[in-house]
N, C-alpha and C positions, 0 to 999 in steps of 0.2 A: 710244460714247455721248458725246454733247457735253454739260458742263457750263460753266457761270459762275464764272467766277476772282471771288474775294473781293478788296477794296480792295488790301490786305495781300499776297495772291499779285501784283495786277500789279503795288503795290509792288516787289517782291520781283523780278518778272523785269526792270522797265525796270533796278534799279539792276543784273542781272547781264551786261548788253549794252551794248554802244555804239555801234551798226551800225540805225538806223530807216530810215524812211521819212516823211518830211516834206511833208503836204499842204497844199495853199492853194492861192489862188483870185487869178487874177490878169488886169484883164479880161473877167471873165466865164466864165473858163475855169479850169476845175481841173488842178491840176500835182501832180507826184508824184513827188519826187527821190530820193536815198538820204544821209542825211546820220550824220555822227560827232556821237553826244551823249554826255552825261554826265548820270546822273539824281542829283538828291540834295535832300531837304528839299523832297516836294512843286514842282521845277521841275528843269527838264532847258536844261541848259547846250550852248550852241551857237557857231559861227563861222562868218562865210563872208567870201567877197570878193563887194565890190562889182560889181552885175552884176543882171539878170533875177527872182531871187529875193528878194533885199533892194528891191529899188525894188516887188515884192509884197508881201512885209510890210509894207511901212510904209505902204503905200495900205491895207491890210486883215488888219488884225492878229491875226481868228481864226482859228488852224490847230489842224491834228490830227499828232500824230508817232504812227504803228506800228510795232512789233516785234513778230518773230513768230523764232518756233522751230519747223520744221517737218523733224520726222524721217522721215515717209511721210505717204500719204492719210490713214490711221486716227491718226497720232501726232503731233500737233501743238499748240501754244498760240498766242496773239495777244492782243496790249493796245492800244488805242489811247488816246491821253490828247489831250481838248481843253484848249485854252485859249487864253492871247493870249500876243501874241508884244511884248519888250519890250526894245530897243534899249540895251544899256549906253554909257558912256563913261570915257573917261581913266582914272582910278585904279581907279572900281569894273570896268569891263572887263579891265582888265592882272590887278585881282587875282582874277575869276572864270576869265581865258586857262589862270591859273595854275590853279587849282583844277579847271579842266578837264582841264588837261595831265596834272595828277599825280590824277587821280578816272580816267582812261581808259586810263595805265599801270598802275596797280593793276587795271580788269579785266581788263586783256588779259593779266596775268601772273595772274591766278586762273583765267579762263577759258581760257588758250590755253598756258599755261606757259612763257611767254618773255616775258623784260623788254626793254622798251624804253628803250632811253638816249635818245632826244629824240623832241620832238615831230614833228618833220618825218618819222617812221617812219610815222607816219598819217595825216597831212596835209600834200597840197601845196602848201596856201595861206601856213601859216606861213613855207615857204623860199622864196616869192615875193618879186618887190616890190612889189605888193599890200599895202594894210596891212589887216587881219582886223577885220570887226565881229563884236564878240561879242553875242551876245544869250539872252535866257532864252524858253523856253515856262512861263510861270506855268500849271499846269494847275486846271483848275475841272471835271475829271472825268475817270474813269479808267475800262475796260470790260476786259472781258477773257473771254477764251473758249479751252479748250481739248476735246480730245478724242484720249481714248486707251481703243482697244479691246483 
């Protein structure tokens, strides 16, 4: 049986993952990558390198990010959260980088039981010379669906 995850449940599963799926529209064209977030307070915390995806957001800055748990055909959940996507800088992005870094080692050591001593264990942009934009999905809604028989 499929039912409807309450605000609360998909609350509840973005902040236990950090592994989505990041949609937008770019050109006319819908894209679908996998990206590392960090959810907390209503927005989900992100980075990238400059490239393809960032020159999309910022031409069109409504996206969806997905998480989904999927243990068989009959046992699964999924959330997606819209909202806009919104560009940090200088202090306020170093200290969200931060916030991200230590929000995504505390899942991964609840969810996976192993800690990570740096960032660059999750991401290859950090140890690049690339410098990271960070940015938020401010979400303006939240869905969710699961189904366990």
């Amino acid at each position: 049986m499929i039912k409807i995850l309450d605000k609360e449940a998909c609350q509840l599963m973005l902040s236990q993952n950090y592994i989505g799926h990041l949609a937008y529209v770019y050109q006319g064209h819908p894209f679908v990558v996998p990206i590392t977030y960090f959810y907390r307070d209503n927005r989900i915390i992100c980075y990238s390198g400059e490239g393809h995806k960032l020159n999309a957001l910022r031409q069109h800055n409504s996206v969806a990010l997905e998480v989904a748990e999927i243990n068989s055909i009959t046992n699964w959940k999924s959330v997606v959260a819209h909202g806009q996507f919104i560009e940090l800088e200088r202090s306020s992005a170093k200290a969200m980088l931060h916030e991200f870094s230590l929000g995504v080692k505390d899942v991964v050591l609840r969810k996976e039981l192993r800690d990570l001593d740096f960032i660059s264990e999750f991401s290859a942009k950090i140890d690049s010379e690339e410098t990271a934009v960070v940015f938020i999905i401010d979400i303006n809604e939240l869905t969710g669906k699961l189904r366990h028989d």
